[in-house]
C-alpha positions, 0 to 999 in steps of 0.5 A: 483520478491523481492529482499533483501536490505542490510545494512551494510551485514544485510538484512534491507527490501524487495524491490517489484515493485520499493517500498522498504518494510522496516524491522521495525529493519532497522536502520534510517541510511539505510533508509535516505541513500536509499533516501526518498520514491518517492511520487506518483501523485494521479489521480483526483477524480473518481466518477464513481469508488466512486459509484461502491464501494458502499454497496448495502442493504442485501436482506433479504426475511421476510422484506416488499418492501420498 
């Protein structure tokens, strides 16, 4: 569910999941007083994810078996 973050009885952005989605008219003072935005750590490398996201060939009838 979202919810309206508010600056000074102005709507300034959109908080969903914990992230705040800031309006591009957000002053820089809401959004220094809303903190910095709270880095997530990365997982390590996946290789099995990296080599499901690969591109298969396009089959196309009329070209020989290679």
């Amino acid at each position: 569910m979202e919810n309206a973050v508010y600056w000074n009885g102005r709507q300034v952005g959109i908080e969903c999941a914990g992230k705040i989605l800031w309006f591009a008219s957000a002053p820089a003072e809401a959004i220094a007083a809303y903190g910095a935005p709270h880095q997530q750590p990365t997982a390590p490398a996946d290789t099995v994810v990296a080599r499901n996201l690969a591109m298969p060939r396009s089959y196309d009838p009329l070209r020989a078996p290679e």
